[in-house]
C-alpha positions as CSV (number, residue, x, y, z in Angstrom):
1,X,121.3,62.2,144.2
2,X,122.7,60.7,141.2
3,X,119.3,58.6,140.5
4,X,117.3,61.9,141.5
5,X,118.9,63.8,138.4
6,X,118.6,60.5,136.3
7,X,114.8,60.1,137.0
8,X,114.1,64.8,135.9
9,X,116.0,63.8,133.1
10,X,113.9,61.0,131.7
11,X,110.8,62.6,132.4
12,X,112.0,65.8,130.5
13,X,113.1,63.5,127.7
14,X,109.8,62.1,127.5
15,X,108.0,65.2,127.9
16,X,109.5,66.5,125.1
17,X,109.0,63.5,122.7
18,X,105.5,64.1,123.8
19,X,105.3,67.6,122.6
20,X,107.0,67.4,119.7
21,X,104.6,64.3,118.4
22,X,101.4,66.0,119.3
23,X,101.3,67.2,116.2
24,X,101.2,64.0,114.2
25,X,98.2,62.6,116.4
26,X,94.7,62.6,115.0
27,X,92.2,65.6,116.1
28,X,89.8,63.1,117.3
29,X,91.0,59.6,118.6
30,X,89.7,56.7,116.2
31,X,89.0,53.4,117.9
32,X,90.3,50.3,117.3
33,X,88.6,48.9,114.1
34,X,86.5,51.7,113.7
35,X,86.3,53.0,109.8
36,X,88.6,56.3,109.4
37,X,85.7,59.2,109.0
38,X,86.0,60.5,104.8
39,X,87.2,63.6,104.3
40,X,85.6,66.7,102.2
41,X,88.6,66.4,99.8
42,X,88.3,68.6,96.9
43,X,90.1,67.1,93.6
44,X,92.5,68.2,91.0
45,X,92.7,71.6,90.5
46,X,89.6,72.6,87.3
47,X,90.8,71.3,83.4
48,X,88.9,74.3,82.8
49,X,88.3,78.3,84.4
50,X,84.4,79.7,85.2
51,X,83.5,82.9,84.7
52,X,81.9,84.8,86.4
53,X,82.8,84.8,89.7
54,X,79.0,84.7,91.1
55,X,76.3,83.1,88.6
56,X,73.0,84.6,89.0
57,X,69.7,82.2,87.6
58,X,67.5,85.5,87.2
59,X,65.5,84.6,83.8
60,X,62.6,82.3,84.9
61,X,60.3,80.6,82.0
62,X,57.9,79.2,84.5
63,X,57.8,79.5,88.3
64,X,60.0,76.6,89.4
65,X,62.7,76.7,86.3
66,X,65.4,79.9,85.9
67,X,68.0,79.6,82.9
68,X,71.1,81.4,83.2
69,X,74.8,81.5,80.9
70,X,78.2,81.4,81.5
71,X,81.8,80.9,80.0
72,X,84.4,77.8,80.3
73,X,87.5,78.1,78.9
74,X,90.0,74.8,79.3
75,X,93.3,75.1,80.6
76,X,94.7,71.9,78.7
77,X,93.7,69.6,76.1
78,X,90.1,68.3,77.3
79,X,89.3,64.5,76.5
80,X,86.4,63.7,78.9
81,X,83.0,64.5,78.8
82,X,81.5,68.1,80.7
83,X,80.1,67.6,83.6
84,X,78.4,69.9,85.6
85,X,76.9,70.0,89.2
86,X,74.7,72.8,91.2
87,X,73.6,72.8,94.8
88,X,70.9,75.0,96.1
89,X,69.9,75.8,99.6
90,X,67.7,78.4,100.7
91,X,68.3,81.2,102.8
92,X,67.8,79.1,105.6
93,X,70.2,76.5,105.1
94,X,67.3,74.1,104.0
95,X,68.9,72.4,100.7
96,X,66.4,71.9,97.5
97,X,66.7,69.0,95.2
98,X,67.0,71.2,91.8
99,X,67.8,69.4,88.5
100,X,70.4,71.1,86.4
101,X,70.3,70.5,82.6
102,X,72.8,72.4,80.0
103,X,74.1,72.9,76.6
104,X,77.5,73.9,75.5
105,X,77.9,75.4,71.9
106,X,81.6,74.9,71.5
107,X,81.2,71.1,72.7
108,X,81.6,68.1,70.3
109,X,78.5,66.2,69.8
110,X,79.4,63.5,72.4
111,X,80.0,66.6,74.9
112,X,83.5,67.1,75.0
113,X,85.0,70.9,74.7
114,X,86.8,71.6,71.3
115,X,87.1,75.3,71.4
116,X,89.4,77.6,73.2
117,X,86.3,79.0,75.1
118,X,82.8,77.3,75.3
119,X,79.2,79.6,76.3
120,X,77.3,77.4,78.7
121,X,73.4,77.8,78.7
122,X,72.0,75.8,81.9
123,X,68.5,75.3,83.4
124,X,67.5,75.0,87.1
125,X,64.5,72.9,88.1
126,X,63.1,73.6,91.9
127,X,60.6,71.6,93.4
128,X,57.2,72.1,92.3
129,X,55.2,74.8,94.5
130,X,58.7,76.0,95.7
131,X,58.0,79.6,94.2
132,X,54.6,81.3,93.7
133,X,53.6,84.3,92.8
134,X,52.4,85.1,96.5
135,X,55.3,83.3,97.7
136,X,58.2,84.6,96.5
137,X,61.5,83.3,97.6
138,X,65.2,83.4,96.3
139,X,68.4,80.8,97.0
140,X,72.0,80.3,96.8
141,X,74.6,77.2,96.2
142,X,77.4,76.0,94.6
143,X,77.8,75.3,90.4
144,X,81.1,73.8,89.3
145,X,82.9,71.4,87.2
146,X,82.6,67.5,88.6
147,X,85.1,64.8,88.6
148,X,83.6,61.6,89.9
149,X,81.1,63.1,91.4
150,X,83.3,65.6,93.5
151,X,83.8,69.6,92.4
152,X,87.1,70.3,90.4
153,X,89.0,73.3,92.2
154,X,86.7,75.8,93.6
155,X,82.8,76.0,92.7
156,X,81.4,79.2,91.6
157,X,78.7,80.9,93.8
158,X,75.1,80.5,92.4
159,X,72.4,82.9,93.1
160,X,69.0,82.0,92.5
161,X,67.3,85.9,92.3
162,X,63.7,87.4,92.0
163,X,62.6,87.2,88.4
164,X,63.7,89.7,85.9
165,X,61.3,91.2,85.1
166,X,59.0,91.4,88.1
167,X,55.2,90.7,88.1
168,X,55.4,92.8,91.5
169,X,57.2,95.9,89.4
170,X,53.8,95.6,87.2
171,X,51.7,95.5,90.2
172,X,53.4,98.1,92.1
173,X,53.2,100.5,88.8
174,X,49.6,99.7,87.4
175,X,47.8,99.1,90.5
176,X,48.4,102.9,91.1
177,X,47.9,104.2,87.5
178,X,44.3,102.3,87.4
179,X,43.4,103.7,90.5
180,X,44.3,107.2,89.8
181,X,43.0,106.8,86.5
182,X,39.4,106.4,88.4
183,X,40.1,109.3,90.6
184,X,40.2,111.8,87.6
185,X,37.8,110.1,86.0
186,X,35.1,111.1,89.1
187,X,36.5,114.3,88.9
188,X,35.6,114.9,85.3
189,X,31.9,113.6,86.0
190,X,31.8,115.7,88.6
191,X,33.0,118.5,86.4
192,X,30.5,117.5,83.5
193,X,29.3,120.9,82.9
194,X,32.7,122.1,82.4
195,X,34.6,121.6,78.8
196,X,37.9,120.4,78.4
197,X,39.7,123.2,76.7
198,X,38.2,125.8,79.3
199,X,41.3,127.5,81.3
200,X,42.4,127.3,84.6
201,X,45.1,130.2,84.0
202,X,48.7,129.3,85.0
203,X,49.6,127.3,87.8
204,X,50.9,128.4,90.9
205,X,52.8,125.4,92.0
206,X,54.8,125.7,95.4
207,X,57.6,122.6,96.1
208,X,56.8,123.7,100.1
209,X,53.1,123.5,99.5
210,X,52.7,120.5,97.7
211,X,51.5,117.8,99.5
212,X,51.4,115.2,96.6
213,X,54.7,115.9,95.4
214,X,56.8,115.8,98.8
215,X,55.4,112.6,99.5
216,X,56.4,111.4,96.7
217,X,60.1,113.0,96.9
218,X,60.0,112.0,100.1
219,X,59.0,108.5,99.8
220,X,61.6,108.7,97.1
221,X,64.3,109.2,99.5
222,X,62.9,106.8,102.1
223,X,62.8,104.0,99.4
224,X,66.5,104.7,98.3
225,X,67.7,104.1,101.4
226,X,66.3,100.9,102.3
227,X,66.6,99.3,99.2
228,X,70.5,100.5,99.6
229,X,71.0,100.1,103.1
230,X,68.5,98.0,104.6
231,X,67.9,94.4,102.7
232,X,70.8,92.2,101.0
233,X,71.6,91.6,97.7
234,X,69.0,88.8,97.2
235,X,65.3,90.9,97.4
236,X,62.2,88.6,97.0
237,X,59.7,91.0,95.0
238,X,62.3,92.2,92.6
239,X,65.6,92.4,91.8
240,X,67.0,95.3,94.2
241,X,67.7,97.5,90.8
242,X,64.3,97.5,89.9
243,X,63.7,99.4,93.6
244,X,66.2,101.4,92.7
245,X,65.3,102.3,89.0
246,X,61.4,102.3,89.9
247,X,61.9,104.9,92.5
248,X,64.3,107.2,91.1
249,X,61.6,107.1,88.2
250,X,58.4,107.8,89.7
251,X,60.2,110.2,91.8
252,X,61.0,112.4,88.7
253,X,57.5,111.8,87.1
254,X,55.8,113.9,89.5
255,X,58.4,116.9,89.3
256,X,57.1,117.3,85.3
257,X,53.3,117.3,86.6
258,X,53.1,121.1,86.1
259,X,55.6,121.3,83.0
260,X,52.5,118.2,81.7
261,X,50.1,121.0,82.7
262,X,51.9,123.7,80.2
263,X,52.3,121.4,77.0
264,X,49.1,119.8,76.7
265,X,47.3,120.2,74.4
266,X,45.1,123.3,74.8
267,X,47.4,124.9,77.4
268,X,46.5,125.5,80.5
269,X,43.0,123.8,79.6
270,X,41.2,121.4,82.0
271,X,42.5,118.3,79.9
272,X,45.8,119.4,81.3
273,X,44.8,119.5,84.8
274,X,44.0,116.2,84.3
275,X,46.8,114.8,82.6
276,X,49.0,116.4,85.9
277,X,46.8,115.3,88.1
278,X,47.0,111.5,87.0
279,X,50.5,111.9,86.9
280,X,50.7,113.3,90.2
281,X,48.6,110.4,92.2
282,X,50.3,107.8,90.0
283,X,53.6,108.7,91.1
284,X,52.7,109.4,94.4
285,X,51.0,105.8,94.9
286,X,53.5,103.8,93.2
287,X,56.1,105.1,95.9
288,X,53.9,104.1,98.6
289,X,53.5,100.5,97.2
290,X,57.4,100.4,96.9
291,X,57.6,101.0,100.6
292,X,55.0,98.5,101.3
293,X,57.1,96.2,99.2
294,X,60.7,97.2,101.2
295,X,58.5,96.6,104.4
296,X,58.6,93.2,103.5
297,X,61.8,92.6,102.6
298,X,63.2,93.8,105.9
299,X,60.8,91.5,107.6
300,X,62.0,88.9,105.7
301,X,65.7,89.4,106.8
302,X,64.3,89.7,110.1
303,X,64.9,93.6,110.5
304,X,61.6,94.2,111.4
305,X,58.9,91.8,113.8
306,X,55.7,90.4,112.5
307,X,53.8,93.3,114.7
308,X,55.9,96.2,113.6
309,X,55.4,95.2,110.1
310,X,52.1,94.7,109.9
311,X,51.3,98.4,111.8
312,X,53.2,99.7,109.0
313,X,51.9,97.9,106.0
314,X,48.5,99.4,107.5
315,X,49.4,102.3,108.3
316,X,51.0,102.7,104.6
317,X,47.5,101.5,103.0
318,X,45.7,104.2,105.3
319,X,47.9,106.7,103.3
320,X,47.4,105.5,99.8
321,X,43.6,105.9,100.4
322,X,44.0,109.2,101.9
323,X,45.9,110.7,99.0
324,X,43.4,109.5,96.6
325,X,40.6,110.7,98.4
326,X,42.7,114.1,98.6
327,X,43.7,114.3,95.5
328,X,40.2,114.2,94.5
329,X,39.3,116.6,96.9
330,X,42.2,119.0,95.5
331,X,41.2,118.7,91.7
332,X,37.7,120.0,92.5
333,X,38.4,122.7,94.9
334,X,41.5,124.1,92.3
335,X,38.8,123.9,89.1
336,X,36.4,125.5,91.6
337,X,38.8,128.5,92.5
338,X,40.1,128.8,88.8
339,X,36.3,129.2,87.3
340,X,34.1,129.4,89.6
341,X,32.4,126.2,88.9
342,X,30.0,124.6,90.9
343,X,31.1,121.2,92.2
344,X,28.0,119.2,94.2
345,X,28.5,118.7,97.9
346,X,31.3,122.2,97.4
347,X,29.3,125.0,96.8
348,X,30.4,126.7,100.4
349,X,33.9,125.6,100.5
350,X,37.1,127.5,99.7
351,X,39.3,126.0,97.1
352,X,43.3,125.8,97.3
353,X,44.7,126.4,94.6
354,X,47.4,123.8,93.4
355,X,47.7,122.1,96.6
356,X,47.5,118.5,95.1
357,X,50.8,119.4,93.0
């Protein structure tokens, strides 16, 4: 019995020696003259505090190369040259071999920090080819202090954004401007027999009847809530203010349409149909190329399948020729109900008046 009770206790004692070193043995087992694996060891805490806490590269001189500024201010007397690192990646994980170059203007000539607080102006180099203007793509990484060639304390986020400004905000806004512009223009050759400062009488403008002007409100709307809702803070085409700013915009362009129609000069002339009218498509066109543009970004995040988005990207260019085409169609039949004008291939149909606004 003794030796029964002598044997539980020895295996109880070395039970618990077992649990309590379990602790101090190695996650993974290392064999016997194997090389210990090197750890991600971060160093000293920084000599010196970033700022901001996220550094966006949004000012691009060419292409491939963004610039971008921030602060350093040293925690203790500094006696070693600056250093700094970046790492980019893209969206995908996929890392990109960018170049940083910067200058510091409250450095010493060899590159050492003399003042209390130091403005860094850096420059990112991506791969050739790695943005084009019909490619447009944005990253992230890491931008820090180095210490043999190892980040001091914590690395700031980097952000790598759509240019500021955008060539797509240009296209987006002049693409439907030009063609609008054209659209009035037919309508005035078309309306060649009729001068400029004859009158059209007040307008009767209807929110509930206008077709022009909800689509645009409503586009408006639509707009808003994808750029706000549906795509992340890193938009391709533009910087997701500019969806923002360029909707709310055009969205309140084509409310002063009629008010445009009052002040011209000559009021209520045919010069201020125009000048409404133009003001009317443009709006109306630019919201629909937004879309188009938001369309993409939520297919880039994968929100929306190749299929879906390309039955809506045609389905939006159906629209954008249909509004031209009745916005034509609605400047000649109101001129034609206003004064009786006679407008080739119109001569037995009934005009609406105002429906285009």
């Amino acid at each position: 019995m003794r030796s029964i009770l002598a044997g539980l206790a020895a295996g109880s004692l070395a039970a618990g020696a077992i649990v309590a070193g379990a602790g101090s043995l190695p996650a993974t087992p290392v064999q016997s003259g194997a090389a210990t694996p090197e750890l991600p060891v971060l160093a000293a805490p920084s000599s010196m505090v970033m700022t901001p806490e996220v550094i966006d590269c949004s000012t691009f001189p060419s292409e491939n190369t963004c610039t971008g500024t921030f602060m350093l201010r040293p925690t203790k007397v500094i006696d070693k040259v600056l250093q700094i690192k970046a790492i980019v990646t893209d969206p995908d994980g996929t890392p990109q071999a960018a170049v940083l170059t910067f200058t510091c203007s409250g450095c010493s000539a060899t590159g050492v920090p003399q003042a209390p607080a130091v403005s860094v102006t850096y420059t990112l180099t991506l791969p050739g080819g790695w943005r084009k203007p019909s490619y447009p793509r944005v990253a992230t990484g890491l931008i820090g202090i180095i210490n043999d060639n190892r980040f001091e304390g914590t690395p700031k986020r980097l952000r790598i954004t759509a240019p500021a400004p955008s060539g797509w905000q240009a296209i987006v806004v002049v693409l439907p401007l030009l063609a609008a512009a054209i659209v009035v223009g037919l309508v005035a050759i078309d309306l060649k027999d009729q001068t400029l400062d004859d009158s059209l009488g007040a307008p009767v403008w209807q929110p509930a009847s206008s077709w022009s002007s909800n689509l645009t409100i409503g586009a408006a709307v639509v707009n808003g809530v994808l750029s706000l809702l549906g795509t992340n803070d890193l938009t391709v085409f533009m910087p997701k203010s500019a969806y923002t700013v360029t909707t709310t915009l055009m969205a309140t362009l084509v409310l002063l349409a009629p008010v445009v129609y009052g002040l011209a000069t000559g009021p209520k002339s045919l010069k201020g149909f125009y000048a409404a009218g133009l003001i009317t498509l443009w709006s109306s066109g630019t919201q629909l190329l937004i879309l188009a543009l938001l369309l993409g970004e939520l297919h880039r995040v994968d929100l929306l399948g190749d299929a879906v988005t390309k039955t809506l990207w045609f389905t939006t260019g159906i629209v954008f020729l249909a509004l031209l085409a009745y916005g034509r169609a609605a400047m000649l039949s109101t001129v034609k109900a206003a004064t009786g004008a006679k407008v080739p291939g119109r001569e037995n149909r009934t005009g609406s008046t105002w429906a285009l606004l």
